[in-house]
mmCIF file of the N, C-alpha and C atoms, coordinates in Angstrom:
data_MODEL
# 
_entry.id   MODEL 
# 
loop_
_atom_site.group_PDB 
_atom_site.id 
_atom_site.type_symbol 
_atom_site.label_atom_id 
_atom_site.label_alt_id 
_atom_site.label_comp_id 
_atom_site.label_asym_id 
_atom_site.label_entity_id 
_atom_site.label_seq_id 
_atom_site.pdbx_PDB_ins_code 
_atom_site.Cartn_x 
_atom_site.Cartn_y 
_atom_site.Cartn_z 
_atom_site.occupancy 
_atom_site.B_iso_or_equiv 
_atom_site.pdbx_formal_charge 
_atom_site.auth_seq_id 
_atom_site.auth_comp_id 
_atom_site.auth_asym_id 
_atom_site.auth_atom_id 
_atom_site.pdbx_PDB_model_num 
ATOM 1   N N  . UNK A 1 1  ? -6.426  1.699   22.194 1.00 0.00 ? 1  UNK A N  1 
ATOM 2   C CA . UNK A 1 1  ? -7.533  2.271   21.469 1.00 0.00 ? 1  UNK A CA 1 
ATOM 3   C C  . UNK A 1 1  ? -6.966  2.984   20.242 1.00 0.00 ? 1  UNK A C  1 
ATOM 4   N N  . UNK A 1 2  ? -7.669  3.041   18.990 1.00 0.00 ? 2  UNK A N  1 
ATOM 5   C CA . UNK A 1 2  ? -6.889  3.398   17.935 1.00 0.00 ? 2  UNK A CA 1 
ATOM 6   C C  . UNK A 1 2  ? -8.250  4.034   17.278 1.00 0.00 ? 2  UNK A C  1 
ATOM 7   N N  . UNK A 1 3  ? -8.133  4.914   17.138 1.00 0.00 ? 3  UNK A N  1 
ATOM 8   C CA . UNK A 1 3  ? -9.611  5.686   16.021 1.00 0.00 ? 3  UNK A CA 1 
ATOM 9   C C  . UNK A 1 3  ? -9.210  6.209   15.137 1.00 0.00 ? 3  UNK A C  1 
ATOM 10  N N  . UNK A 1 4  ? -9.396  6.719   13.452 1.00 0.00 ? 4  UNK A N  1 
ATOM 11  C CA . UNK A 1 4  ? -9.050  7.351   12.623 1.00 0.00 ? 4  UNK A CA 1 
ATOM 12  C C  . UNK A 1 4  ? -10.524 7.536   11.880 1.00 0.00 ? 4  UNK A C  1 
ATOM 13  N N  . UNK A 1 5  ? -10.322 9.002   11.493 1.00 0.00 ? 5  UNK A N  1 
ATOM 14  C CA . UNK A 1 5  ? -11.506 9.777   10.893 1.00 0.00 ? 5  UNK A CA 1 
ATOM 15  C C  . UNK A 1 5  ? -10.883 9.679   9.346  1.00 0.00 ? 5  UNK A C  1 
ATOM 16  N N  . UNK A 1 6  ? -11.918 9.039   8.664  1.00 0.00 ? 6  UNK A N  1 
ATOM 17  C CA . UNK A 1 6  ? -11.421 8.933   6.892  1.00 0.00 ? 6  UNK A CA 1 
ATOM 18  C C  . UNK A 1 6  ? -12.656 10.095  6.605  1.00 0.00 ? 6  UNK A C  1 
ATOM 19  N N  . UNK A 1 7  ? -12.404 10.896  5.511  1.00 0.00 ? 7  UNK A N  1 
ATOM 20  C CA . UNK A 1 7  ? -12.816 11.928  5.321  1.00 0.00 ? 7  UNK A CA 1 
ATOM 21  C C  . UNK A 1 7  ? -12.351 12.360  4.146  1.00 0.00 ? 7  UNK A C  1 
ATOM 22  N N  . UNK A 1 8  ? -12.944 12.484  2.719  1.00 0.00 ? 8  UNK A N  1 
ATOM 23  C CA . UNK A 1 8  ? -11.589 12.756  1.554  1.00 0.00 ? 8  UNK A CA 1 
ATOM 24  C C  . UNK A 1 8  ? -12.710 13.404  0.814  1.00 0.00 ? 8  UNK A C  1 
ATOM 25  N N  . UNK A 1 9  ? -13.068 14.767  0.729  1.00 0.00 ? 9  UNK A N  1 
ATOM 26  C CA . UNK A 1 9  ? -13.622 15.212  0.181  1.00 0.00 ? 9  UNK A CA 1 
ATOM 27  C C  . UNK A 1 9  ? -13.953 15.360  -1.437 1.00 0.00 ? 9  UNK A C  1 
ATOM 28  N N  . UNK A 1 10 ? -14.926 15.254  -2.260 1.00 0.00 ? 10 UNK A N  1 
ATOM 29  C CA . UNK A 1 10 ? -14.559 14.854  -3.669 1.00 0.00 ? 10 UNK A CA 1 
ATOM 30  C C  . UNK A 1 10 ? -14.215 16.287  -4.320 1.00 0.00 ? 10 UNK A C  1 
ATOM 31  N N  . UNK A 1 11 ? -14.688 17.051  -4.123 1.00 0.00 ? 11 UNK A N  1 
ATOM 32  C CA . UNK A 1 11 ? -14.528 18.637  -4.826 1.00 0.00 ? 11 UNK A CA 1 
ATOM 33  C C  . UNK A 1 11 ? -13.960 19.894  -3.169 1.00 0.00 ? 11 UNK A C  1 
ATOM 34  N N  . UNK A 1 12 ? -12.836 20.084  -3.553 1.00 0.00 ? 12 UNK A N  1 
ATOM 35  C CA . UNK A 1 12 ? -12.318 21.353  -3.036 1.00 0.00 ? 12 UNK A CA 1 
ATOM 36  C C  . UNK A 1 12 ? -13.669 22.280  -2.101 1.00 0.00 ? 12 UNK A C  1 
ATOM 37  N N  . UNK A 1 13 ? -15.060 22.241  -2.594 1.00 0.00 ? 13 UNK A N  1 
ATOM 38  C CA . UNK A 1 13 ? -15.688 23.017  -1.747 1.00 0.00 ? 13 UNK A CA 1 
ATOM 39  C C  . UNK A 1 13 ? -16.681 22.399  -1.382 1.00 0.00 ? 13 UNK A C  1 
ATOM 40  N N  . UNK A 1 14 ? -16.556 20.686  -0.660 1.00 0.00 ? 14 UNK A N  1 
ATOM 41  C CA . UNK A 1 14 ? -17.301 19.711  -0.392 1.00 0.00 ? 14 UNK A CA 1 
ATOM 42  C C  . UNK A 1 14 ? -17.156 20.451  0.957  1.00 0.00 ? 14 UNK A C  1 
ATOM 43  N N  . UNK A 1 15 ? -18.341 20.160  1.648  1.00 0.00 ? 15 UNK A N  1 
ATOM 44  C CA . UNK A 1 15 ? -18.864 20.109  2.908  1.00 0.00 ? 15 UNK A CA 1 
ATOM 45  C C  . UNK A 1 15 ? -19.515 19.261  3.445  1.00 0.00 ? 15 UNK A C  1 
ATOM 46  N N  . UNK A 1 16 ? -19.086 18.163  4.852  1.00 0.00 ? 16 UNK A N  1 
ATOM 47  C CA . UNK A 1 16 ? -19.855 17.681  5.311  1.00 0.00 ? 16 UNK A CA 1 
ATOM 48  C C  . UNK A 1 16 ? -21.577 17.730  5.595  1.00 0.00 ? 16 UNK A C  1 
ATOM 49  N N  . UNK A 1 17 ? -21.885 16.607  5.169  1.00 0.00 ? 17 UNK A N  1 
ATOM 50  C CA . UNK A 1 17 ? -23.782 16.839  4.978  1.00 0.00 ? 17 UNK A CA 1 
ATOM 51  C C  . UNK A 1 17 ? -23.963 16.960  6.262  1.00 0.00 ? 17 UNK A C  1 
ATOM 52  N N  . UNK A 1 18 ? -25.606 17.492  6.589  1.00 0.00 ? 18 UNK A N  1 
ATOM 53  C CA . UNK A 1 18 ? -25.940 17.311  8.093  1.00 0.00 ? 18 UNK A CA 1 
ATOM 54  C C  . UNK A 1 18 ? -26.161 16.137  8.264  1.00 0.00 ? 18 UNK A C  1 
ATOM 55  N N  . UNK A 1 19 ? -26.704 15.359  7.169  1.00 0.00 ? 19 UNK A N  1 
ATOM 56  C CA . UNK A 1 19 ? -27.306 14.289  8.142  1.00 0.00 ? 19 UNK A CA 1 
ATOM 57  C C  . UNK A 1 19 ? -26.434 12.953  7.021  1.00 0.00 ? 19 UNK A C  1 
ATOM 58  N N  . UNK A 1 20 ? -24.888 12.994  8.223  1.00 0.00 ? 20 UNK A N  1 
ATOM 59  C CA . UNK A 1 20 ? -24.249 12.286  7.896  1.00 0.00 ? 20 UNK A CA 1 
ATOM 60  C C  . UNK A 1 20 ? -24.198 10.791  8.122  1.00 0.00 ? 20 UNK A C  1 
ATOM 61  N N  . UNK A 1 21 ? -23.626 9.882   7.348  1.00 0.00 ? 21 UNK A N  1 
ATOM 62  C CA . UNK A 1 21 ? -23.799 8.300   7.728  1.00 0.00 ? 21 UNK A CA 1 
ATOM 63  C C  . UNK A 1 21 ? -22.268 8.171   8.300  1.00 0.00 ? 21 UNK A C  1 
ATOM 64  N N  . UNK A 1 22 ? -22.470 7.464   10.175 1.00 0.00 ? 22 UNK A N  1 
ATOM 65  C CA . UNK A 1 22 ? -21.345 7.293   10.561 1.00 0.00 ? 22 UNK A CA 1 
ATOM 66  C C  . UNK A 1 22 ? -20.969 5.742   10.665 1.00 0.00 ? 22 UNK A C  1 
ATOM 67  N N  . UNK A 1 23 ? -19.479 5.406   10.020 1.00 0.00 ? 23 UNK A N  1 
ATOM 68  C CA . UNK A 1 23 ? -18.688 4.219   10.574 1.00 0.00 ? 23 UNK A CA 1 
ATOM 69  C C  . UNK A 1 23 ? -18.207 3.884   11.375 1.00 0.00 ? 23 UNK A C  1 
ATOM 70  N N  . UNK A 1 24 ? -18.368 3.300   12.672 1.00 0.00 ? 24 UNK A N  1 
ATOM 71  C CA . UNK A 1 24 ? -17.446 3.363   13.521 1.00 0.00 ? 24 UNK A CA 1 
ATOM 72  C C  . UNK A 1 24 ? -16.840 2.118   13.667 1.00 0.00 ? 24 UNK A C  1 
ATOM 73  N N  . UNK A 1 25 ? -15.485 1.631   13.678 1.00 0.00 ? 25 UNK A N  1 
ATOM 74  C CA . UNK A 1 25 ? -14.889 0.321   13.188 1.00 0.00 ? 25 UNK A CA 1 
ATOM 75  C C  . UNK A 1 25 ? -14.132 0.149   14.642 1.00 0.00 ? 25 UNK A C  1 
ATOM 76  N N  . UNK A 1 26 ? -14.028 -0.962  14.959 1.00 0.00 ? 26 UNK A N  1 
ATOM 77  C CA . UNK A 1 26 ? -13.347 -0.811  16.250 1.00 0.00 ? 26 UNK A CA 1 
ATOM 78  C C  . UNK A 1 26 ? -13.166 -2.518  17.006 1.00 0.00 ? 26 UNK A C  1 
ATOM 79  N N  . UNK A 1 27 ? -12.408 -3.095  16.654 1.00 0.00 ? 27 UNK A N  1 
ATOM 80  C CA . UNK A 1 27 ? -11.908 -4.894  16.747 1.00 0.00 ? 27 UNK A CA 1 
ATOM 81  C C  . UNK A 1 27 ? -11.428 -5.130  18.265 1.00 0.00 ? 27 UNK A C  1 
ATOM 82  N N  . UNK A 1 28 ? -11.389 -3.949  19.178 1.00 0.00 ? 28 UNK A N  1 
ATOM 83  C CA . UNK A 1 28 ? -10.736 -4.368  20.557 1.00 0.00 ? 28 UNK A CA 1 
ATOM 84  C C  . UNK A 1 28 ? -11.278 -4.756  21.107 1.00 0.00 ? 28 UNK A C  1 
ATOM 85  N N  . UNK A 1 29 ? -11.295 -5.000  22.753 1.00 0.00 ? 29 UNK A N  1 
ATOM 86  C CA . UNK A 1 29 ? -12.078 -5.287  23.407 1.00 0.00 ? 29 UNK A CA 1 
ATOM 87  C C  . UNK A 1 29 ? -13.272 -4.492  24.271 1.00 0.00 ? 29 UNK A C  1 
ATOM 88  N N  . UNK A 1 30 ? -13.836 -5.109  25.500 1.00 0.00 ? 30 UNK A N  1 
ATOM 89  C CA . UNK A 1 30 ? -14.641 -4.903  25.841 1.00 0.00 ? 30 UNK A CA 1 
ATOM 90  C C  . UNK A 1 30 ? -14.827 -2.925  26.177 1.00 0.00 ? 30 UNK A C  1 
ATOM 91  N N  . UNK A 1 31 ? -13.569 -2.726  27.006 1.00 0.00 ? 31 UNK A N  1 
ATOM 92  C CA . UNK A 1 31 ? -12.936 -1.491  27.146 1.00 0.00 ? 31 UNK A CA 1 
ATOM 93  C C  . UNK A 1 31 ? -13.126 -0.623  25.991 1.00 0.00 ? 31 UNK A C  1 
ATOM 94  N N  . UNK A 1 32 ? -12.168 -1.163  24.985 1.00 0.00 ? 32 UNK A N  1 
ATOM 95  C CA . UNK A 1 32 ? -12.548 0.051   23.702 1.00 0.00 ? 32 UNK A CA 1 
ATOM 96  C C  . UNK A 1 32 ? -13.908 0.232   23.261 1.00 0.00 ? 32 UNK A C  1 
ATOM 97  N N  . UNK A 1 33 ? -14.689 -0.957  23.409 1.00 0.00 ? 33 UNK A N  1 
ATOM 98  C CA . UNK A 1 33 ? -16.011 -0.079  22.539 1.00 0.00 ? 33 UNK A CA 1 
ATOM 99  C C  . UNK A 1 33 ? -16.913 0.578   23.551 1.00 0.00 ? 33 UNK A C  1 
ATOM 100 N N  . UNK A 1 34 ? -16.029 0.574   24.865 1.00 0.00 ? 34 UNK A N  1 
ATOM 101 C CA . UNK A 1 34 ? -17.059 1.027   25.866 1.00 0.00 ? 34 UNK A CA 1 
ATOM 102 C C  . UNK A 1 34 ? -16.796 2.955   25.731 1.00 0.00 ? 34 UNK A C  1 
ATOM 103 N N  . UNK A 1 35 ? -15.163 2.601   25.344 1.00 0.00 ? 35 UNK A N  1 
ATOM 104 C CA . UNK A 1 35 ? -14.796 4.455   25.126 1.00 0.00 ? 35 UNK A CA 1 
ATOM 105 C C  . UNK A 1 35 ? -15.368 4.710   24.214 1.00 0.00 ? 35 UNK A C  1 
ATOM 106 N N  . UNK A 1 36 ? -15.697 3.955   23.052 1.00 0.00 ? 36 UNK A N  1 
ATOM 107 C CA . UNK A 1 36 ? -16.322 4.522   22.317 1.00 0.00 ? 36 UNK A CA 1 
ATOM 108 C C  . UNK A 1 36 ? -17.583 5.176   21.800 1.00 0.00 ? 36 UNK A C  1 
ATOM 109 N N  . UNK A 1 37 ? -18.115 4.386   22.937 1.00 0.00 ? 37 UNK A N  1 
ATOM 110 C CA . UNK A 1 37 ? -19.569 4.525   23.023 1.00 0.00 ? 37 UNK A CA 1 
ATOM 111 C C  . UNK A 1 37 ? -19.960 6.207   23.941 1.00 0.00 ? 37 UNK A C  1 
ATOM 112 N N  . UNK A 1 38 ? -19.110 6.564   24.464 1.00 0.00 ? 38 UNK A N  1 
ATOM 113 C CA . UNK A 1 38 ? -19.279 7.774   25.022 1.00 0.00 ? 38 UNK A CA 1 
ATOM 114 C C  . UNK A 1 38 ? -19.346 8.534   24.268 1.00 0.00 ? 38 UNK A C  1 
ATOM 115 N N  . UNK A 1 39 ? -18.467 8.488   22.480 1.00 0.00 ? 39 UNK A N  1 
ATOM 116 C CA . UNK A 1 39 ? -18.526 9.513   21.937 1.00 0.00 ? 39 UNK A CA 1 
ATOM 117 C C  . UNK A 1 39 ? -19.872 9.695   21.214 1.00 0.00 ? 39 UNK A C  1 
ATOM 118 N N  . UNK A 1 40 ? -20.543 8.788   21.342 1.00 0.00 ? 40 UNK A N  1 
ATOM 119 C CA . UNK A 1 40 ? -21.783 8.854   20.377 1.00 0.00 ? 40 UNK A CA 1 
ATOM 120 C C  . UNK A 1 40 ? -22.563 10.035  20.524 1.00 0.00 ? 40 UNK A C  1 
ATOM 121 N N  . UNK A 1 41 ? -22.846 10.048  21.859 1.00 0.00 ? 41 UNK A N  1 
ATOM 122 C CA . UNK A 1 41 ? -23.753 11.705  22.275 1.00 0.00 ? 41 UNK A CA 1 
ATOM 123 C C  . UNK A 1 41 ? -23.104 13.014  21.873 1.00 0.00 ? 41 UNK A C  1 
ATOM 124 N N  . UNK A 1 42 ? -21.815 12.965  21.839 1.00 0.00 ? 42 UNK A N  1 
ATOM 125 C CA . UNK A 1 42 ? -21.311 14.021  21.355 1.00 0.00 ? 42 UNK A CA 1 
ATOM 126 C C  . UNK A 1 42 ? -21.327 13.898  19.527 1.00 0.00 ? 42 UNK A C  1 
ATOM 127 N N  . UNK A 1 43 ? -21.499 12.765  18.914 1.00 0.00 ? 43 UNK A N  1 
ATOM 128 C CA . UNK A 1 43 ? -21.851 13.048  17.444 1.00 0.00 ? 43 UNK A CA 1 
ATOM 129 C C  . UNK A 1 43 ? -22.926 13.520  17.024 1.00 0.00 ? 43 UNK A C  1 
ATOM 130 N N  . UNK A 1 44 ? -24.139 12.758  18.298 1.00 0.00 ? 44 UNK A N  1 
ATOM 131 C CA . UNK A 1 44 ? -25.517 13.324  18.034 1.00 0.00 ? 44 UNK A CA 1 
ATOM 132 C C  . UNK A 1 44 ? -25.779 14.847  18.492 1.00 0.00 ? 44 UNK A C  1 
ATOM 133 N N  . UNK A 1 45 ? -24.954 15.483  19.233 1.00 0.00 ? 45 UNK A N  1 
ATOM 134 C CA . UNK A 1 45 ? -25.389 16.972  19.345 1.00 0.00 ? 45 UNK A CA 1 
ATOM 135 C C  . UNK A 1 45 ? -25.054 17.741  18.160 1.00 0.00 ? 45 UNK A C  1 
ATOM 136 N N  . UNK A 1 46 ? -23.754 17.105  17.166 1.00 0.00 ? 46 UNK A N  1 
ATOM 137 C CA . UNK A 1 46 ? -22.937 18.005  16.617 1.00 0.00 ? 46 UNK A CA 1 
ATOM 138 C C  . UNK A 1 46 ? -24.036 17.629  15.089 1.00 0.00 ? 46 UNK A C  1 
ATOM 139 N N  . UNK A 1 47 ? -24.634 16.400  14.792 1.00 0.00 ? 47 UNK A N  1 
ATOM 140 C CA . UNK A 1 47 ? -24.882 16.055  14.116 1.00 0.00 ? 47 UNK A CA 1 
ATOM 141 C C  . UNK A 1 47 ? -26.117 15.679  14.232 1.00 0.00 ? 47 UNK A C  1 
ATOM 142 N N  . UNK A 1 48 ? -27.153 16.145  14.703 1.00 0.00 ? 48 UNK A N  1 
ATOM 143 C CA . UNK A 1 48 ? -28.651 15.142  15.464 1.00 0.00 ? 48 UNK A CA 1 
ATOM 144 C C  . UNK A 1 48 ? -29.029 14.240  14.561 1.00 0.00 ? 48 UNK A C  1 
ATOM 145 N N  . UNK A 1 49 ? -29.154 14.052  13.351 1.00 0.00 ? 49 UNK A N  1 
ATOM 146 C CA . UNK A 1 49 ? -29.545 13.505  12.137 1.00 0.00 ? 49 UNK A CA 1 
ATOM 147 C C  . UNK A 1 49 ? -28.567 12.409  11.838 1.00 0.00 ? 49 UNK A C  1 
ATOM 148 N N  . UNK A 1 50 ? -27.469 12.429  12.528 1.00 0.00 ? 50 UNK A N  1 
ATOM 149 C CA . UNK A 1 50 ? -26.509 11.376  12.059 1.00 0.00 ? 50 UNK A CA 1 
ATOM 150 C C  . UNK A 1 50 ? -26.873 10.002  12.130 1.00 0.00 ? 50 UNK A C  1 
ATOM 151 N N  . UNK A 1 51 ? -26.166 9.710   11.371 1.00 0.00 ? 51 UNK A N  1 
ATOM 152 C CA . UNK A 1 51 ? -26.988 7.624   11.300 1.00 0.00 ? 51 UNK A CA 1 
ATOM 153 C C  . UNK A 1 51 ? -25.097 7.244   11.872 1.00 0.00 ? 51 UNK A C  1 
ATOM 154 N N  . UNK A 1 52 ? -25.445 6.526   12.599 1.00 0.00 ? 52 UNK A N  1 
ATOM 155 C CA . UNK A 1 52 ? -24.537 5.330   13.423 1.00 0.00 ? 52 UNK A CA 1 
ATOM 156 C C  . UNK A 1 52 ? -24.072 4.362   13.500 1.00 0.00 ? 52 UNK A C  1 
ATOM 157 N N  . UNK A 1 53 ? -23.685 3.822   12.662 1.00 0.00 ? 53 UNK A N  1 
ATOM 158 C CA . UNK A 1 53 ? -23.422 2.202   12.781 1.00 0.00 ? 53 UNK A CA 1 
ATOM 159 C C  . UNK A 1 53 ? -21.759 1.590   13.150 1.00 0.00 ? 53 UNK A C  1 
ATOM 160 N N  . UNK A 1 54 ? -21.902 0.495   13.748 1.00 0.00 ? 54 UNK A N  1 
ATOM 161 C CA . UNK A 1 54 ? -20.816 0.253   14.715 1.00 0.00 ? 54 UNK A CA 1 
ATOM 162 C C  . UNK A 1 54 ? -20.658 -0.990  13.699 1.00 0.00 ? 54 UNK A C  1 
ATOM 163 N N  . UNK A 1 55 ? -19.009 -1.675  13.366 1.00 0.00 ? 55 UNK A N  1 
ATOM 164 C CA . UNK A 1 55 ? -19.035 -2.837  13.017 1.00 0.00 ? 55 UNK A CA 1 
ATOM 165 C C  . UNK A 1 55 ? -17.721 -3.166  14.176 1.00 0.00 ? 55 UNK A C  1 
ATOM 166 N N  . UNK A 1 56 ? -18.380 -4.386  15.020 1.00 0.00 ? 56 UNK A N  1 
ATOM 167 C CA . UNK A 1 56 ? -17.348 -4.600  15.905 1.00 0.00 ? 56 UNK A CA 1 
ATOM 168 C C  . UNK A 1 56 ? -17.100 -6.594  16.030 1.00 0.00 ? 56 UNK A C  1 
ATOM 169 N N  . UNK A 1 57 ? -16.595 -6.357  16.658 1.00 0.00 ? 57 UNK A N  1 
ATOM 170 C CA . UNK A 1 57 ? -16.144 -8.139  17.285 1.00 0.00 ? 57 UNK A CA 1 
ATOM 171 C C  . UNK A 1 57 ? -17.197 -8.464  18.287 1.00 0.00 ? 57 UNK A C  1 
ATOM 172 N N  . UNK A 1 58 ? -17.412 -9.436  18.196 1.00 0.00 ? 58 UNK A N  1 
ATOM 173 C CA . UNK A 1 58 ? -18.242 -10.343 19.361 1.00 0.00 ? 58 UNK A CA 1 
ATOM 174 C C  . UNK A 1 58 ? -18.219 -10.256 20.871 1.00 0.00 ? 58 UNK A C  1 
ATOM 175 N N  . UNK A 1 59 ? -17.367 -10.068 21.150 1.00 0.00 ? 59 UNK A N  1 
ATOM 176 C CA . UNK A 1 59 ? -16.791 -9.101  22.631 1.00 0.00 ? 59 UNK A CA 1 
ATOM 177 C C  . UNK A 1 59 ? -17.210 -7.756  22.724 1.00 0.00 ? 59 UNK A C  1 
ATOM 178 N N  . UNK A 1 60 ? -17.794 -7.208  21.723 1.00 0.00 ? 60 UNK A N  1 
ATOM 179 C CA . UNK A 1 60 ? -18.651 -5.790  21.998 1.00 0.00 ? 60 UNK A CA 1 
ATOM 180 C C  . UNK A 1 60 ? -20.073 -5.060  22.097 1.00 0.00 ? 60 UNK A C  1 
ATOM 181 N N  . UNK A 1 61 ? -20.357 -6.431  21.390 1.00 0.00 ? 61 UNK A N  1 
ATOM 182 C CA . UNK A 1 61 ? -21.750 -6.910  20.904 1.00 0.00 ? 61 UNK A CA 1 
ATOM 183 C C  . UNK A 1 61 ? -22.864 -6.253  22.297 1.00 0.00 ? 61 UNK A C  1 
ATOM 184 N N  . UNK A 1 62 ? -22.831 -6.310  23.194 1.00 0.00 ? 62 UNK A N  1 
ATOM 185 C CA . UNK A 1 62 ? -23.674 -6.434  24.256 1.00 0.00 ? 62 UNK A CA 1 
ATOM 186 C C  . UNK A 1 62 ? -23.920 -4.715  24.507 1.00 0.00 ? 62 UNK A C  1 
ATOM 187 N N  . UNK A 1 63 ? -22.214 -3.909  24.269 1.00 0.00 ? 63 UNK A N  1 
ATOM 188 C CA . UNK A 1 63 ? -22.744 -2.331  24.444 1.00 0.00 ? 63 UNK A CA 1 
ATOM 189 C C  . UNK A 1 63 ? -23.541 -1.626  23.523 1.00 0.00 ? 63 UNK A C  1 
ATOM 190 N N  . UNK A 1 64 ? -23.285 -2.484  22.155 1.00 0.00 ? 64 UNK A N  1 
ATOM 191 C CA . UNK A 1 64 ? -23.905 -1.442  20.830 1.00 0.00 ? 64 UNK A CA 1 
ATOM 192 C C  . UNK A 1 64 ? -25.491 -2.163  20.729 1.00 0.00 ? 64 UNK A C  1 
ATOM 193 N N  . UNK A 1 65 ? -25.673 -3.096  21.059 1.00 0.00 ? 65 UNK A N  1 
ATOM 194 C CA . UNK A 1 65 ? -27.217 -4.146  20.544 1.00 0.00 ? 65 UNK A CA 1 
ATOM 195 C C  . UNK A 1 65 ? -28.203 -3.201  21.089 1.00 0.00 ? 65 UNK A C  1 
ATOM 196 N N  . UNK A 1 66 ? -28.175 -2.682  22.443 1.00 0.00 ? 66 UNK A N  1 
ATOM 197 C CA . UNK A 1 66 ? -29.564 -1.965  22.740 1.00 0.00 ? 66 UNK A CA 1 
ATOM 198 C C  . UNK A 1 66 ? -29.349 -0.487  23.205 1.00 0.00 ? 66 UNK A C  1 
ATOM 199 N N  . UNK A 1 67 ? -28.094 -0.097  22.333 1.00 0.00 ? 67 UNK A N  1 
ATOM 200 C CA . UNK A 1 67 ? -27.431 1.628   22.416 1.00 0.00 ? 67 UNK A CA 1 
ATOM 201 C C  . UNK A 1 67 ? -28.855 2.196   21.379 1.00 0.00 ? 67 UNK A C  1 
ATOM 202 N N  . UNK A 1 68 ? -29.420 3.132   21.993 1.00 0.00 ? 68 UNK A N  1 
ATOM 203 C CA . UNK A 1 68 ? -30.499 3.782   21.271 1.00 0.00 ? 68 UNK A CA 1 
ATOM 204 C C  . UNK A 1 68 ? -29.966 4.840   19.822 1.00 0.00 ? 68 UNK A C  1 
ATOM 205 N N  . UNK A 1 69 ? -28.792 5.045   20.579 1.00 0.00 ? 69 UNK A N  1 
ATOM 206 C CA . UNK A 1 69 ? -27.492 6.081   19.547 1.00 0.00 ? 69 UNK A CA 1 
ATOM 207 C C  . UNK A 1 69 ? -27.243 5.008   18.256 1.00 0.00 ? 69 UNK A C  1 
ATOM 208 N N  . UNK A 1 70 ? -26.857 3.805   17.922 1.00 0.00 ? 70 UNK A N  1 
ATOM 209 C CA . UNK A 1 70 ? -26.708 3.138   17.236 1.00 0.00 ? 70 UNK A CA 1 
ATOM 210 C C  . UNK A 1 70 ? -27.848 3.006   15.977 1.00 0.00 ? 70 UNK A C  1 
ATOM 211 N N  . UNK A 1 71 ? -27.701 2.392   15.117 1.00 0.00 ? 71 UNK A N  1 
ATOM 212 C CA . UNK A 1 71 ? -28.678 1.673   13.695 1.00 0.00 ? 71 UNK A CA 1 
ATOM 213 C C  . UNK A 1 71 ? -28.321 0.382   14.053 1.00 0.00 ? 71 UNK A C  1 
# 
């Protein structure tokens, strides 16, 4: 499993918006997007407004298609 948060703020006193747009990128298998999918509830507490979107492989397809957490 491999995750990395890109994050590069444009001005020194940038602050994450509330109602942020999330990437979540993730090519493994069935396993990884299943860990991944746990974290979603914890983005939506921290973030309720957050938008979600998963771009994955065909082998993952089945956890994210009817995840209510997802776009």
């Amino acid at each position: 499993l491999y995750a990395r948060l890109f994050y590069k703020p444009k001005h020194k006193n940038d602050v994450i918006s509330p109602d942020p747009k999330i990437l979540i990128i993730t090519f493994g298998h069935l396993g990884d997007g299943l860990i991944f999918s746990y974290a979603f509830p914890k983005i939506k507490e921290k973030y309720p407004n957050a938008i979600i979107d998963v771009l994955t492989g065909e082998a993952c397809n089945a956890i994210f298609t009817k995840n209510p957490l997802v776009r």
